[in-house]
Structure formats: C-alpha cells, structure tokens
C-alpha distance (Angstrom), angle and dihedral (degrees) to the residues before:
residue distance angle dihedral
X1 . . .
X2 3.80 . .
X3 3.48 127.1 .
X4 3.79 125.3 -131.6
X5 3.23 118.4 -89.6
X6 3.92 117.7 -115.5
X7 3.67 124.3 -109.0
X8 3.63 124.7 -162.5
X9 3.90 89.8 -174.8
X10 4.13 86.5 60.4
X11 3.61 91.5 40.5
X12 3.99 92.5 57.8
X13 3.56 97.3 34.7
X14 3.95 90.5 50.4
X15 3.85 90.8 50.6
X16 3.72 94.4 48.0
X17 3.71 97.2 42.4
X18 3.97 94.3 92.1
X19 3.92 88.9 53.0
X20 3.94 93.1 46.2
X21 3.88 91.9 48.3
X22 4.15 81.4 53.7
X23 3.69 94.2 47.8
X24 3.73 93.7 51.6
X25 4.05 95.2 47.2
X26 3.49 85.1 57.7
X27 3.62 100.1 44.4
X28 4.06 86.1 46.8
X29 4.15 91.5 75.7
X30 3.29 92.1 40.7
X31 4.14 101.5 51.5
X32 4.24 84.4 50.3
X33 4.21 86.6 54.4
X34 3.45 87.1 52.3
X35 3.54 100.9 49.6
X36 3.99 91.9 43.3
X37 3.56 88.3 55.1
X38 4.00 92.5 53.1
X39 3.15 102.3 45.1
X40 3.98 116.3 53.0
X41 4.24 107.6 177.9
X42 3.88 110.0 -129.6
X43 3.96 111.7 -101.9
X44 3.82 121.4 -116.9
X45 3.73 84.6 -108.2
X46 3.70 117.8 45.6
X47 3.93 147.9 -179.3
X48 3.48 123.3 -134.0
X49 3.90 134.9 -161.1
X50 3.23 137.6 175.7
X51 4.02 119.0 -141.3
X52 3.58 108.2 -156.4
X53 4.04 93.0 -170.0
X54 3.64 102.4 48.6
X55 4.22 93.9 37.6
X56 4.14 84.5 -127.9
X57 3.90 132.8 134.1
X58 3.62 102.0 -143.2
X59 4.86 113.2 -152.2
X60 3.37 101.4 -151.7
X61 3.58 136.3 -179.3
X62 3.79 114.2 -114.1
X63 4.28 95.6 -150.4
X64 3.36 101.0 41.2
X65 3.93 95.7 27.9
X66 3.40 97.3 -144.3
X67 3.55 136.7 145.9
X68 4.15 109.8 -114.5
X69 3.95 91.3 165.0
X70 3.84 147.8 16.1
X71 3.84 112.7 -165.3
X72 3.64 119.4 -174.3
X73 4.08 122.2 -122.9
X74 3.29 132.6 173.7
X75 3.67 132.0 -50.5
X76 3.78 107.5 -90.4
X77 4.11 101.1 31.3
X78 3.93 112.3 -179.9
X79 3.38 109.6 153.9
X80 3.88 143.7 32.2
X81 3.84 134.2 -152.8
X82 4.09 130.7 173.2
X83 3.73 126.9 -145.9
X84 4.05 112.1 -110.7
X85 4.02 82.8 -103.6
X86 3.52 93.9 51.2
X87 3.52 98.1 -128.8
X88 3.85 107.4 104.8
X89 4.01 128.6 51.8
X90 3.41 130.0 -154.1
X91 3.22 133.3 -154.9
X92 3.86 137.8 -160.5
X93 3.75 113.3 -146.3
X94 3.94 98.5 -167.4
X95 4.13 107.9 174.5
X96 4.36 86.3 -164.5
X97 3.72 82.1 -66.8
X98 3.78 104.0 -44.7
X99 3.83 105.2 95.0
X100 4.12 126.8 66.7
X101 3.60 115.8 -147.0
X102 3.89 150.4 122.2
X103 3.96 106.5 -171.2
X104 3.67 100.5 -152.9
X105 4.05 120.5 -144.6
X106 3.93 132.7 -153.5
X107 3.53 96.3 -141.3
X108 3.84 101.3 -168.0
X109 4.43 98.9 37.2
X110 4.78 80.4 42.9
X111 3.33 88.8 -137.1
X112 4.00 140.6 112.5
X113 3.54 133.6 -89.4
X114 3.67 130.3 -158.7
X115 4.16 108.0 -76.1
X116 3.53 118.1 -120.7
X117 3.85 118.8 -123.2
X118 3.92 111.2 -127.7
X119 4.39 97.8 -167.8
X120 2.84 118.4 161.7
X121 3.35 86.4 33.8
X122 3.74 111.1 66.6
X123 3.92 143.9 -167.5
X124 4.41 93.2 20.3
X125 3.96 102.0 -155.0
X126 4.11 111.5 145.1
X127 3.96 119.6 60.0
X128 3.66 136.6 -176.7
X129 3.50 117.1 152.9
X130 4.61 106.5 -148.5
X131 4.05 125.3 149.1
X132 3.91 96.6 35.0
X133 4.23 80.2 -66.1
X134 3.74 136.1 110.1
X135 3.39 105.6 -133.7
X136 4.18 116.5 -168.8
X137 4.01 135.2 177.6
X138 4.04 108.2 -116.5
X139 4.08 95.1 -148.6
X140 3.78 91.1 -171.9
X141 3.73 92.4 52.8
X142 3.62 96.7 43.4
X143 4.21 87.4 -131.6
X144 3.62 138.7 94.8
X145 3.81 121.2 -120.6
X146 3.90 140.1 -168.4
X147 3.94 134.2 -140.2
X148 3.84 119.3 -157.3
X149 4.17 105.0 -146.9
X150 4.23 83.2 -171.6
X151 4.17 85.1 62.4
X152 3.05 106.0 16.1
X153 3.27 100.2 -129.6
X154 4.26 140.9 102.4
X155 3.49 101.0 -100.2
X156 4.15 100.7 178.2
X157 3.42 147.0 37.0
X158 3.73 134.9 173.1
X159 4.36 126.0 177.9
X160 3.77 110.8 -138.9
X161 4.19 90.7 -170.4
X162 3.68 81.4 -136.1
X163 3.55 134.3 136.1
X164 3.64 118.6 -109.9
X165 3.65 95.8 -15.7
X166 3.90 95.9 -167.5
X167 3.94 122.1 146.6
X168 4.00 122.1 57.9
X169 3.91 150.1 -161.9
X170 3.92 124.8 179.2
X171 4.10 112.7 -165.0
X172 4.09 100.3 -124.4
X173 3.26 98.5 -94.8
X174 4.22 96.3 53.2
X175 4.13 84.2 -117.5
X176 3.99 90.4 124.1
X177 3.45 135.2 23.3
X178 3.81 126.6 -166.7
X179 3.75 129.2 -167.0
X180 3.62 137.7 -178.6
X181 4.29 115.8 -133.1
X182 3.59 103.4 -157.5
X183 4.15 97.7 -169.6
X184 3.77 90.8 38.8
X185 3.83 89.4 48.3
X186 3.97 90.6 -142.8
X187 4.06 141.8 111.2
X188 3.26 113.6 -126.6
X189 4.23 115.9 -153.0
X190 4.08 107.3 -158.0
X191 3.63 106.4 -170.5
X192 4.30 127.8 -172.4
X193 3.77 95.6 -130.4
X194 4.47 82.7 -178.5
X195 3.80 115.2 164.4
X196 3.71 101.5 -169.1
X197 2.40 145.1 -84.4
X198 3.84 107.3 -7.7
X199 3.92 104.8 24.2
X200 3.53 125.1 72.8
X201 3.86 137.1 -175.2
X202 3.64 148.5 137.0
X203 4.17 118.1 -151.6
X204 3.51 120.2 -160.6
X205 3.98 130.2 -160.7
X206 3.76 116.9 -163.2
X207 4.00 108.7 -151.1
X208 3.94 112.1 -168.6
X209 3.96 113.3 -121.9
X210 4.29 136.3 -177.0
X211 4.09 110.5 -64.8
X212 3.63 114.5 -82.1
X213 3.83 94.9 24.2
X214 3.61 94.7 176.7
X215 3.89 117.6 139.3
X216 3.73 114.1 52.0
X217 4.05 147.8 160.4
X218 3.76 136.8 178.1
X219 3.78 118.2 -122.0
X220 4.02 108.6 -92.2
X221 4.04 87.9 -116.6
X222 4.01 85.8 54.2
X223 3.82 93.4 -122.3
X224 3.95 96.7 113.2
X225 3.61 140.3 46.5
X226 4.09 105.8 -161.0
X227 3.91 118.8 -178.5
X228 3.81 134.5 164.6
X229 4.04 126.0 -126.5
X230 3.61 106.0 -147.7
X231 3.88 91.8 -156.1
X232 3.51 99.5 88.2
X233 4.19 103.3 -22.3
X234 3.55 108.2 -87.8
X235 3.89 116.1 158.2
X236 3.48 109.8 -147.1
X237 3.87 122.7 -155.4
X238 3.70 131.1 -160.3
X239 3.58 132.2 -158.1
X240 4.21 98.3 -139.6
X241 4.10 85.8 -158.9
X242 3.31 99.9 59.9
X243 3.12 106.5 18.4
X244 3.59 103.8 -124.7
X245 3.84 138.7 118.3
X246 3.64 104.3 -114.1
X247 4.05 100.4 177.8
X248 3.72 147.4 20.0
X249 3.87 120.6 -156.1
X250 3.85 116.2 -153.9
X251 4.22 92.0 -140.3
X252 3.69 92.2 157.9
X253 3.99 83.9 -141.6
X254 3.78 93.0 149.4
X255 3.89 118.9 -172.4
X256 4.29 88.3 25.4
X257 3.52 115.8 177.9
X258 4.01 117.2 161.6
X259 3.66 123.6 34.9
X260 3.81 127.9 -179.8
X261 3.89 149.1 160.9
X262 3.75 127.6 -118.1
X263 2.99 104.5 -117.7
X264 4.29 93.9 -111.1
X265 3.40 75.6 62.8
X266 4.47 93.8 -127.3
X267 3.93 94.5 111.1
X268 3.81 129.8 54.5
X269 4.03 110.6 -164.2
X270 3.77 117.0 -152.5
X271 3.89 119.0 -167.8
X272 4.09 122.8 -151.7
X273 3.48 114.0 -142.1
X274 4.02 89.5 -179.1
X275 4.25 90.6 50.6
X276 3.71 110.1 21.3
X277 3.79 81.3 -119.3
X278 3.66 127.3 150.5
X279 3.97 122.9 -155.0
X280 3.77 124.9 -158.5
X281 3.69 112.4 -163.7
X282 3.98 122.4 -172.5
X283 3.88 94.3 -125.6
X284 3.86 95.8 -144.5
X285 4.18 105.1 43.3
X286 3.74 85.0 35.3
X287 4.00 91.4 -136.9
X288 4.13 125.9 130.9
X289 3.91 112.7 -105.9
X290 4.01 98.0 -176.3
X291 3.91 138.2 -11.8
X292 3.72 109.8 -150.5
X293 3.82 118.3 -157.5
X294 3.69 101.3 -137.2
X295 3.78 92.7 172.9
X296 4.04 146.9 -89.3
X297 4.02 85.1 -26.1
X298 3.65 144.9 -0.4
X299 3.85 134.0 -170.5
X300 3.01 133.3 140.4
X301 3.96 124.0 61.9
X302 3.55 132.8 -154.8
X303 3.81 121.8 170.8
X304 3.74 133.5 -160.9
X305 4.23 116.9 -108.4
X306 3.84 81.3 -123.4
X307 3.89 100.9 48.7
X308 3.49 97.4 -122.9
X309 3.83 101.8 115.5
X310 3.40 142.9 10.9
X311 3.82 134.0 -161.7
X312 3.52 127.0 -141.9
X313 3.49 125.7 -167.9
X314 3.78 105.1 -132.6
X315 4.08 95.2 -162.2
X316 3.99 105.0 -171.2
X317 4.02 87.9 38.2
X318 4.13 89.5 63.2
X319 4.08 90.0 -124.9
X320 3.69 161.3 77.1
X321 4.10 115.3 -105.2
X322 3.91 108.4 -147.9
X323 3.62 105.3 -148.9
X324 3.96 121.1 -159.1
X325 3.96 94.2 -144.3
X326 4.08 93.0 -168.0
X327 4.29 88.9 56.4
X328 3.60 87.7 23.9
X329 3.67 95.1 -142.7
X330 3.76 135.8 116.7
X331 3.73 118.1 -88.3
X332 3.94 106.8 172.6
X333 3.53 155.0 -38.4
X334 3.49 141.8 -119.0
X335 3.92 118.8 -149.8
X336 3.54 114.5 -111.0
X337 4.04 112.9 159.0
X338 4.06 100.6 -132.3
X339 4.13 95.5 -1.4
X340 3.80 108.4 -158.8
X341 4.12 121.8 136.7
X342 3.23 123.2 36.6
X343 3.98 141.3 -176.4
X344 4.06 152.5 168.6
X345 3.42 118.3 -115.8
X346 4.17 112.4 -167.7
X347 3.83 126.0 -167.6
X348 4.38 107.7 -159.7
C-alpha cells in the first residue's frame, strides 16, 4: 500500500486556515459598511437637478441636501420632469433645437433607462408630465408633443407655428396646454375642444407678450398666466378666462428666465439669468417685495409644497442657492457643476 504523498501547499494552507477564517470575519463588517455607504436608496420625497456640465441628474435629499446619486443623461440636459409616482425621470435633451431625445431615469434602482427618440419632433426643451403622459415642447419643430409611459408610445402632437416654442404647462387633465414662444414673443393657449366620442380638435389662441417671454407659470387657482420677457423685464399677465393680457409690470428683471408661484399663490418669483438676481413680486398689488442676489446667474426654480424655500439653480455659479422664503435670505448651496432644471419627484 502506498502512502500519500506530502504536500507542502496543504500543509501551509491547513496551518493558516484558522487565521484566514479570522481575517475574513473581520473583513465581513467591514465590506457591508462599505456598501451602505455607496449606495444611499432614493427618499420618498426627492430633489432633482439637472447639471448641464457634467450631463448628470443628480437624487438628492431635500433635509439633509445632499447628493445620494449622480446619473448620467444625455449630452445637452435642460430640463427635468418626475412621473406622478415618483419613480421615473425624464429628461429633455434639447441641443438649441437640433437634437431629439428624452433620457429616461429609474428613480428608485439610480440608474438609466433606454432614451426615447422624439423625431419628428426635434430640439425637446419644456416638460410637465399631467394625464399619466409626459408632455414636452419640440423647439425645433415649433409643436408640442406627448409620450404615453402605459404604451409606450407618442400619442400627440400639435404645431404652434411659433418661434422657439420652449417652456410648458398642461392643466391636470391634458385638456389645455400653454406654452411660452420666446422669438415670437407670444403665449400660445392649445385647448382639446373633443366632443366624444367621434369629434376631435384642439383650438389654439396666440396672445402677444414682452420680448423674450421665456419663463412662465399659471396662478395655482388657474386665474392667471404670469411670464417674464427677458428683453428689458416686463412681466406679462394673462387673464386665462378671457384670454386676454390685462397688465404689464415694468420689473426691470432683464435677462429673466424662470418664473413661478408659491404655491399660496401671494408671491411670484422671477429668476435672472443675466444678474443672478431673484425678484419677489406680491402677486395681487403687483409691486416688488425683495430682489435677492443669488449670484453670477440663476435659472431654474424649484419651490417647496409648503412655501418655505425655493431652489434656484444658479448655472454659471456651479450650484443650487437654498433660499429661506420667510427671512428671504440665502441659506446654502448644494454643488451642482452647471445647475439649470430642476424637479420633485414623490413616491405615495
């Protein structure tokens, strides 16, 4: 009978087993640190922004403001919409008009999904996302468009015949639509006049507004249609029953770019890409209360459901300004290379 033959390697690795098993129980703890550290899961309620240098959608959380993700989109992001569950992003990848995308984000796994191809439809700028639908302005095309997630498939368009037709809102049920058309320097209302079920047709009314009428929102009880001409300043205000602009403030907020509501509807905020300014109007006397410098240049705005902040993505500046809007001061900012769009996204 033979004996076995020796083997040095066994010999070692039996000896050292005892240590190795050691080594890895300690290494165990530490591997499960590392991976809670890297991977932060997105909060039911989460901040959005855009960074137009790095071509990333940033989840962040809104009470600690800090960044838990960076996703990448595509090459020319501007602006940022969530689904009405909070867990997809999308993205419009405008080019000045020339490009034709939506990236499209998984909010909750941080990563990408595959982007959705707008052609015809070109240059995607203006989001809102109403119906169960993402609805986006198509620059390029001078027309607005809609994407049904449920079919995947773009279900709607409409031509406005307007020049640079760029920012939009969509009533909640998709029944209107209202865009701002910065060259034309008009508003166009778009409006589903459907009879069902056999006839079908949308009507729009084109309302003339200051030059550069580019940022925009309608009041939160639907009365008003407010947008800023960055030309010289002028607010512009529209009366959404009839249809009609029924003042013009002289803000001086040259180079605007966002406008929106509180949501109480008493303040109007106006950013200033050109100054890094930002105005706070009293929506009924019509008269300035503050102007906020929030930098070298501020566009987009985001404000909280309760009205106590706002963000404002302060593009040339490489950040978001946190503004406290009962002191009406600046309180922080969150480091976002190019900051630009910006959006909620709520899980129920």
């Amino acid at each position: 009978m033979k004996k076995a033959a020796h083997n040095p390697i066994f010999k070692i690795a039996k000896l050292n087993i005892p240590k190795l098993l050691t080594v890895s129980f300690l290494c165990v703890p530490l591997v499960f640190i590392i991976s809670g550290c890297a991977a932060q899961s997105t909060p039911a309620r989460s901040l959005l922004a855009l960074s137009k240098s790095d071509h990333t959608l940033s989840i962040i959380d809104p009470v600690s403001l800090k960044i838990l993700a960076s996703v990448p989109v595509g090459s020319d992001p501007h602006e940022v919409i969530a689904s009405a569950d909070g867990k997809t992003a999308y993205v419009s990848i405008y080019g000045g008009g020339s490009l034709h995308e939506l990236s499209v984000i998984d909010l909750v796994a941080q990563k990408p999904l595959p982007s959705l191809d707008t052609r015809p439809l070109m240059g995607p700028h203006g989001l809102a996302f109403a119906n169960g639908k993402v609805w986006f302005s198509a620059e390029g095309s001078k027309a607005v468009g809609s994407y049904d997630p449920a079919s995947a498939k773009f279900d709607w368009a409409m031509g406005t015949g307007e020049d640079r037709t760029h920012m939009i809102y969509v009533t909640r049920d998709g029944k209107k639509v209202y865009t701002t058309n910065v060259n034309a320097a008009t508003v166009s209302i778009l409006e589903d006049k459907a009879t069902p079920p056999a006839y079908h047709e949308w009507v729009q009314t084109v309302i003339p507004v200051a030059k550069g009428s580019e940022g925009f929102d309608v009041s939160p009880d639907g009365r008003e249609l407010w947008t800023a001409g960055a030309a010289n300043g002028t607010l512009s205000i529209i009366d959404l029953a009839t249809k009609k602009l029924t003042a013009n403030i002289d803000a001086k907020a040259v180079g605007a770019n966002r406008l929106q509501f509180t949501p109480d509807g008493k303040r109007v905020l106006v950013s200033s890409l050109r100054t890094g300014d930002l105005f706070i109007y009293d929506a009924a006397s019509h008269r300035e209360l503050k102007r906020i410098n929030t930098g070298h240049g501020a566009a987009g705005i985001l404000i909280d459901d309760d009205g106590s902040r706002a963000f404002i993505g302060c593009t040339g500046d490489n950040y978001v300004a946190v503004i406290d809007l009962k002191t009406l001061t600046v309180t922080g900012h969150i480091d976002i290379r190019g900051a630009d769009g910006l959006a909620w996204a709520v899980r129920p």
